[in-house]
C-alpha positions as CSV (number, residue, x, y, z in Angstrom):
1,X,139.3,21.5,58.2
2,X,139.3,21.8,54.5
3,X,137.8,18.8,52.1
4,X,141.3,18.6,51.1
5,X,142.8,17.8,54.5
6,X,139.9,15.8,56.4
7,X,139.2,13.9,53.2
8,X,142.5,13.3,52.0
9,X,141.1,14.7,48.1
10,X,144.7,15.8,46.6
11,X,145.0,19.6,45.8
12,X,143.9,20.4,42.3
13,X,142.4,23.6,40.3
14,X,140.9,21.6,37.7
15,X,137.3,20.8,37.4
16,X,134.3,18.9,35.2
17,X,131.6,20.4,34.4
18,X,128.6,18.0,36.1
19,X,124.6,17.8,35.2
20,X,122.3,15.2,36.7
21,X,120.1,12.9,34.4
22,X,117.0,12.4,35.7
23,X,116.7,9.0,33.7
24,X,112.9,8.3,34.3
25,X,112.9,5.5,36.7
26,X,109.5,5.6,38.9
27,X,109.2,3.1,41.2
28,X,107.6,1.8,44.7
29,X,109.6,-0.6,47.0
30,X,109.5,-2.3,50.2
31,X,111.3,-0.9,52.7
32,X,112.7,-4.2,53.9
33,X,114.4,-5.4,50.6
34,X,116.9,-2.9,51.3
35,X,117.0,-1.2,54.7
36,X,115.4,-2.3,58.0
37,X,114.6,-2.0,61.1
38,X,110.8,-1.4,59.6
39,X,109.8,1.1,61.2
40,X,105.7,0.5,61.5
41,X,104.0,3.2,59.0
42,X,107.0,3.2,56.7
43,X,106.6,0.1,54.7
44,X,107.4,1.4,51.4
45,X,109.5,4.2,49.7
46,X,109.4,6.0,46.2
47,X,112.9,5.8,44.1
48,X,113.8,7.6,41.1
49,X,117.4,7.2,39.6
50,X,120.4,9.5,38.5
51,X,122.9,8.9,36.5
52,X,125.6,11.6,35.5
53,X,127.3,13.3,32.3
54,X,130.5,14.3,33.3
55,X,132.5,16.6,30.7
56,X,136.2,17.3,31.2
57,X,138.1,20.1,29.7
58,X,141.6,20.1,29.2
59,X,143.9,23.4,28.8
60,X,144.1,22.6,25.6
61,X,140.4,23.2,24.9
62,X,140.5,18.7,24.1
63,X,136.8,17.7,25.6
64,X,135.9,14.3,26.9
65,X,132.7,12.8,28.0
66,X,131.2,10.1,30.2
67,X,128.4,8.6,31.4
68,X,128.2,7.2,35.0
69,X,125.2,5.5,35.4
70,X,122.4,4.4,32.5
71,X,119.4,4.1,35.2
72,X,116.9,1.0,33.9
73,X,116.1,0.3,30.1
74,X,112.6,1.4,29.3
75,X,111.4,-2.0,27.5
76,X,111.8,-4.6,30.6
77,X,110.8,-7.3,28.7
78,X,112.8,-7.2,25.9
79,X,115.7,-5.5,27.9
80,X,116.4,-8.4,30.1
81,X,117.0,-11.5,29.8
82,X,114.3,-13.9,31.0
83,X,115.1,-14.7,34.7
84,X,115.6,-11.0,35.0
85,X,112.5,-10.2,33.9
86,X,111.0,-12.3,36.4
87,X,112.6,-11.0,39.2
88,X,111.1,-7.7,38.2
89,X,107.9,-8.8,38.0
90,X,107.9,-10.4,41.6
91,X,109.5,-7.1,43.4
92,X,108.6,-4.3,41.6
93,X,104.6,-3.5,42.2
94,X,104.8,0.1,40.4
95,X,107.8,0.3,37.7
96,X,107.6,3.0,35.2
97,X,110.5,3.7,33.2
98,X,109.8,6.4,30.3
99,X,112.9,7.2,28.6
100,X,116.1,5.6,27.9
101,X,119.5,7.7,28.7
102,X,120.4,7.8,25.7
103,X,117.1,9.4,24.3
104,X,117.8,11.9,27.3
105,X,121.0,12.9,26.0
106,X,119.9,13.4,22.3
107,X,116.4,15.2,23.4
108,X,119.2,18.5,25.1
109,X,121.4,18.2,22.2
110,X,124.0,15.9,23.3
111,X,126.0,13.7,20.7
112,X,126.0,10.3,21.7
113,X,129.7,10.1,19.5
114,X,130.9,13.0,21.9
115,X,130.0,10.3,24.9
116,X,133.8,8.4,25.6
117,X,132.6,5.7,28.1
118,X,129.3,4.9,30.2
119,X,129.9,3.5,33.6
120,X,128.0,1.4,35.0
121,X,128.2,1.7,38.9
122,X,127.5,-1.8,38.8
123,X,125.7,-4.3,36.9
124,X,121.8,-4.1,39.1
125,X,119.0,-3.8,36.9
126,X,117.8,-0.4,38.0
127,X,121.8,1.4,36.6
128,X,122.9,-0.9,33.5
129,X,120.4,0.8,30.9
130,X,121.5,-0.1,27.5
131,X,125.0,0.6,26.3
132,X,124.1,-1.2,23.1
133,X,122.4,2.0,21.8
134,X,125.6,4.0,22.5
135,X,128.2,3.7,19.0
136,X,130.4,1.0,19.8
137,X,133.1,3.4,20.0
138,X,132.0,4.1,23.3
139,X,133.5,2.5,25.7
140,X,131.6,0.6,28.7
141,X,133.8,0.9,31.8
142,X,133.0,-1.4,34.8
143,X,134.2,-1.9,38.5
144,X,136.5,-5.0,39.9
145,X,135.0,-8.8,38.8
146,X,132.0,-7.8,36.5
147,X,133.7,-8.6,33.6
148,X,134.9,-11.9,35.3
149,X,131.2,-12.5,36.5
150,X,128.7,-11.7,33.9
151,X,131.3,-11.4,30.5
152,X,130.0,-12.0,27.2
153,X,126.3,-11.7,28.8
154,X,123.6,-13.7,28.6
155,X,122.6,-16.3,27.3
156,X,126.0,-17.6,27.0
157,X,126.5,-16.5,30.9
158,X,123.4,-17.3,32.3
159,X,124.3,-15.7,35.4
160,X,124.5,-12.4,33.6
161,X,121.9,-9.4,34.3
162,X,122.4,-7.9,30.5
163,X,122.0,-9.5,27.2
164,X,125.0,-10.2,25.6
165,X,124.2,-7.4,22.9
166,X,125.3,-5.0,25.6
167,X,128.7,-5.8,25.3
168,X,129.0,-6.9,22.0
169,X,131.6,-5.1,19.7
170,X,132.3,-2.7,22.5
171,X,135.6,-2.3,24.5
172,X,134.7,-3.0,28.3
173,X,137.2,-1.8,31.0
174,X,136.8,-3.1,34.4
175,X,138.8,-0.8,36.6
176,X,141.5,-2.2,39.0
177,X,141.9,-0.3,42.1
178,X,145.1,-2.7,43.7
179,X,147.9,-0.8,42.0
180,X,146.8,2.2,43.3
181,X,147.7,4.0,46.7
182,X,145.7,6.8,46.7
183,X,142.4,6.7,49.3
184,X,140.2,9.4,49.4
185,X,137.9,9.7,52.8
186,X,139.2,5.7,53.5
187,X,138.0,4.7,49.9
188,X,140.3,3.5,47.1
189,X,140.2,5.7,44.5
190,X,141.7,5.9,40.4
191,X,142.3,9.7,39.3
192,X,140.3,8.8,35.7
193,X,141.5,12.6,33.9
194,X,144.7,12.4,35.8
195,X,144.5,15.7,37.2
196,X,142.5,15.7,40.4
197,X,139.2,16.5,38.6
198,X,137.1,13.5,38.8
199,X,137.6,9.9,41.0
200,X,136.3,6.2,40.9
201,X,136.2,5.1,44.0
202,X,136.1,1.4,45.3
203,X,132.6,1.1,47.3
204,X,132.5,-3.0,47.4
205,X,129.9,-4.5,49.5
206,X,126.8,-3.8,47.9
207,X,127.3,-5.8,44.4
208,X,130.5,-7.2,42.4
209,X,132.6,-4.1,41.6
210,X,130.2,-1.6,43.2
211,X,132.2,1.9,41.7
212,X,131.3,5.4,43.7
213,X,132.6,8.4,42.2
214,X,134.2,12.3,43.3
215,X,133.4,15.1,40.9
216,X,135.5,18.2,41.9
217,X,132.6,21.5,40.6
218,X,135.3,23.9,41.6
219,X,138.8,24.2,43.1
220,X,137.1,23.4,46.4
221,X,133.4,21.3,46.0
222,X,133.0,18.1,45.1
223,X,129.7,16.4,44.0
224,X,129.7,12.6,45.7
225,X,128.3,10.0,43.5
226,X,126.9,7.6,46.1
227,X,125.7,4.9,43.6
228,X,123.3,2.2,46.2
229,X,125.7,3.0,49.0
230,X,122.5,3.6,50.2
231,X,119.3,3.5,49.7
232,X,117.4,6.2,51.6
233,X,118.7,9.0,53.4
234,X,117.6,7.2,56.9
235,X,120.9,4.9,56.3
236,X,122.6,7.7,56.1
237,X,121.7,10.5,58.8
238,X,122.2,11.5,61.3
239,X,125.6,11.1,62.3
240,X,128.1,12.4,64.1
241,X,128.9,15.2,61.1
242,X,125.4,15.9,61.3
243,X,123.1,15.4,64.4
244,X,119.7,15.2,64.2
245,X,118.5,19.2,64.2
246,X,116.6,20.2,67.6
247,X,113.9,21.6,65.7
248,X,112.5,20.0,62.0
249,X,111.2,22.4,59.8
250,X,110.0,21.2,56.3
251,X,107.7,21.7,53.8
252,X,105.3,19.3,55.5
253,X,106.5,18.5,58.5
254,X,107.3,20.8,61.5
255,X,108.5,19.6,64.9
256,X,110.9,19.3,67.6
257,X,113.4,16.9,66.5
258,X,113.3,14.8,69.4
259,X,109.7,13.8,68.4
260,X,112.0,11.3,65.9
261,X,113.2,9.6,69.1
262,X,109.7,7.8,69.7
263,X,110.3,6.0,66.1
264,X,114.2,5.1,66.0
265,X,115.3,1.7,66.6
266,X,117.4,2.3,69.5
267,X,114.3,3.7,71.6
268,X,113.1,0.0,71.1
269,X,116.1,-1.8,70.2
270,X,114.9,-5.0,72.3
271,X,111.9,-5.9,69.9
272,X,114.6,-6.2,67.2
273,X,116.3,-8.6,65.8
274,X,120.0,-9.0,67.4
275,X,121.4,-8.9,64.1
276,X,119.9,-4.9,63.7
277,X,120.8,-4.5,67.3
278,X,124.5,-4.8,66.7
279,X,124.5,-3.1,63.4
280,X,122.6,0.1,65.0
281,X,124.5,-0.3,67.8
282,X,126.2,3.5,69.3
283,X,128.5,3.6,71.9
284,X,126.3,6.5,73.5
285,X,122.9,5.1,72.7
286,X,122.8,8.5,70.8
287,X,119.9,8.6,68.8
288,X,120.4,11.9,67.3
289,X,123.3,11.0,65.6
290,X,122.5,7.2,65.0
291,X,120.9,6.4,61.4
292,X,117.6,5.3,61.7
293,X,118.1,2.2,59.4
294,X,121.1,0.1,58.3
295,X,121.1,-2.6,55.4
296,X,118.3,-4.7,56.1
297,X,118.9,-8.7,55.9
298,X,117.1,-11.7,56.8
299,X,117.1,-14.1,60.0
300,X,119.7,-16.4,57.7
301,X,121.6,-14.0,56.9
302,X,120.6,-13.2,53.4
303,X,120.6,-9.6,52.0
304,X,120.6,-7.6,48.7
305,X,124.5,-7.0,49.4
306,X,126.8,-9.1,48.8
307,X,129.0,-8.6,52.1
308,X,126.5,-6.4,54.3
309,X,129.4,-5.9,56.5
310,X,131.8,-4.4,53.9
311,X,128.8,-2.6,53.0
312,X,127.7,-1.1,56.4
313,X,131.7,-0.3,56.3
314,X,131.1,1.9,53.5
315,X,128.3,4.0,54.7
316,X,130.6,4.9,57.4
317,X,132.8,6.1,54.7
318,X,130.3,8.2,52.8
319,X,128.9,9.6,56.2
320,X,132.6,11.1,56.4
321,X,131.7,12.9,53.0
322,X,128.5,13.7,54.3
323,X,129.8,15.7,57.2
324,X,131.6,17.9,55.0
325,X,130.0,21.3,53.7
326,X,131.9,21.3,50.6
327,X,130.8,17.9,49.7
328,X,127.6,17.3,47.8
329,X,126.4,13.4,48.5
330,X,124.0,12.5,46.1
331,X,122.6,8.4,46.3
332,X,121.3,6.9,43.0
333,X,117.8,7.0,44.4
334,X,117.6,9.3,47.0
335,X,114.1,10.8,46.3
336,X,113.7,13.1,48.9
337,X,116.0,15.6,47.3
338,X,114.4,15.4,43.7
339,X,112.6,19.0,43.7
340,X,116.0,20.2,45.1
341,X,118.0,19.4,42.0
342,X,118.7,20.5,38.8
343,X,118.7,18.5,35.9
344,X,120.1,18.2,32.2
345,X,120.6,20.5,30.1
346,X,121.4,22.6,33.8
347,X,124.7,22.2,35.7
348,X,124.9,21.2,38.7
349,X,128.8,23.0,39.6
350,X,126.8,25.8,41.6
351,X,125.4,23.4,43.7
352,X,126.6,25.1,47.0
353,X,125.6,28.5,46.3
354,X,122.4,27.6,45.8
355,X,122.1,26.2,48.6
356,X,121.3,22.7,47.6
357,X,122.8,20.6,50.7
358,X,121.3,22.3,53.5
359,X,117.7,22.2,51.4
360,X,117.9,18.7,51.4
361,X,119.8,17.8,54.0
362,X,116.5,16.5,56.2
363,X,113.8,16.5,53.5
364,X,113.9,12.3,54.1
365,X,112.2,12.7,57.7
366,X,109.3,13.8,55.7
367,X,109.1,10.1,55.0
368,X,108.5,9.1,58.5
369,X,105.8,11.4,59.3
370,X,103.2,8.8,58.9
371,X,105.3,6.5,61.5
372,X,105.1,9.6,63.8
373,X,101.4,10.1,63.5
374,X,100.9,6.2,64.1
375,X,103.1,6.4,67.6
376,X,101.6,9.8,68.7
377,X,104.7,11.2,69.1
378,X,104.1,14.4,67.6
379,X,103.4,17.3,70.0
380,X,104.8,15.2,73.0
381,X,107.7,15.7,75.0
382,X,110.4,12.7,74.6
């Protein structure tokens, strides 16, 4: 079936033209803030962070801009208010951030008063940048309740993750996604150019308004902005669209793919807590096409989402992208496909015939080759 058909994307000839912004984020993170079962030997996981400049051409030569996705604000001190700051400080061990977006886009030549709106995917630390260096004719568009939550900013809302100089003087749209009836692969979604070219889509679960986004490259690829649907690749694959491969061959890690079985949670699924068992749960016991972590949480229940079951929902969703070839998923900090990319002042609309899903598709498992060497697993029959 075509992406049109299985995914339920509307027909449509027009396109934007898409580059990825590498916006300078390096970081090192515990595995079990944000995915678990731990899996012993992978305890920790690199993240960068992308954001997006999306430019739409009319037939009448009019060009528009936006921005989806301002990554973290180099100065964390001063970029933050106070209890944010501290909270950075207690999870982040090794958080570099160089540039700002903005300084990304002027560095390749890019007018920040050609940029119509930034988007923030939603309002976490590591995507809400600083808008405030944008002209306040820029807009700042947001996804459903983040106005209602964190509006003017802080210190007036002390709940808010920005300073209220963020949106200060600037018009903020928060989208609303309950008029429409359009779903695209089970996902509301808000036709932004109003001719099939690019989508918001609804992706709740993770945080207050969490957006996704559909970028149509040509009459018949899309580029999937997955936001923090996930978090690593391992949420994500394998599924049923895409088993695990009987033979894994990467740049450093060559094996039978069965060799994986030894390490995923379902070969153990006893020693884990009940609230992973049910969540990994496959009514075949199919590890090959089982992820090998879900959205991790805590005995009480506590995790980084704000409804981890809406959440899990929408991985299933993004999985449905995943499976197809003429979809490009691309998570906020999916590391393991960072050499395969292309980045600003490049496009990424050629995306498929270079190749750039099928490079990347298992690059994550390189990841878990330290929990392979610790459970001897490589080299023996499973």
């Amino acid at each position: 079936m075509t992406s049109q058909s299985s995914l339920n994307i509307p027909a449509s000839g027009s396109t934007v033209r898409i580059s990825i912004i590498d916006t300078s984020l390096d970081a090192y993170l515990p595995t079990s803030h944000f995915f678990g079962p731990t899996i012993k030997g992978f305890e920790d996981f690199h993240a960068v962070a992308y954001g997006f400049l999306v430019t739409h051409i009319d037939k009448d030569g009019k060009e528009r801009r936006i921005v989806f996705d301002l990554g973290t604000p180099k100065d964390l001190e001063n970029d933050f208010p106070p209890p944010i700051f501290e909270t950075i400080k207690a999870m982040f061990d090794r958080l570099k951030v160089e540039k700002y977006v903005s300084e990304i886009l002027t560095e390749h030549g890019i007018s920040l008063d050609s940029i119509e709106s930034v988007v923030w995917s939603h309002a976490h630390l590591d995507h809400v940048g600083r808008p405030s260096l944008f002209p306040k004719s820029t807009s700042l568009i947001v996804g459903p309740g983040v106005k209602e939550a964190y509006y003017p900013g802080y210190p007036a809302n002390s709940e808010a993750p920005v300073l209220s100089r963020e949106f200060e003087g600037r018009e903020v749209t928060e989208l609303d996604f309950s008029p429409t009836d359009l779903e695209i692969g089970g996902l509301k979604a808000i036709d932004y150019f109003g001719d099939g070219s690019f989508y918001f889509l609804s992706a709740p679960g993770h945080a207050i308004g969490h957006l996704n986004a559909l970028a149509r490259t040509t009459e018949g690829t899309f580029i999937y902005m997955g936001a923090d649907s996930f978090h690593h690749s391992s949420m994500l694959r394998p599924h049923a669209g895409f088993r695990l491969p009987t033979d894994v061959r990467l740049p450093s890690l060559c094996c039978a793919g069965e060799a994986f079985n030894a390490i995923h949670p379902l070969s153990n699924l006893d020693e884990h807590p009940e609230y992973y068992q049910s969540a990994l749960q496959h009514p075949s016991n199919d590890k090959n096409e089982t992820p090998f972590h879900t959205i991790s949480q805590t005995p009480e229940g506590q995790s980084l989402a704000v409804d981890i079951q809406t959440a899990r929902n929408v991985i299933g969703a993004v999985q449905k992208f995943d499976a197809d070839e003429n979809v490009l998923v691309i998570a906020a900090h999916d590391t393991s496909i960072y050499d395969v990319l292309e980045y600003l002042p490049k496009e990424a609309n050629d995306w498929k015939d270079k190749g750039w899903k099928e490079e990347g598709r298992w690059l994550f498992l390189q990841d878990l080759k330290p929990a392979l060497d610790l459970s001897g697993a490589l080299g023996k029959p499973q």
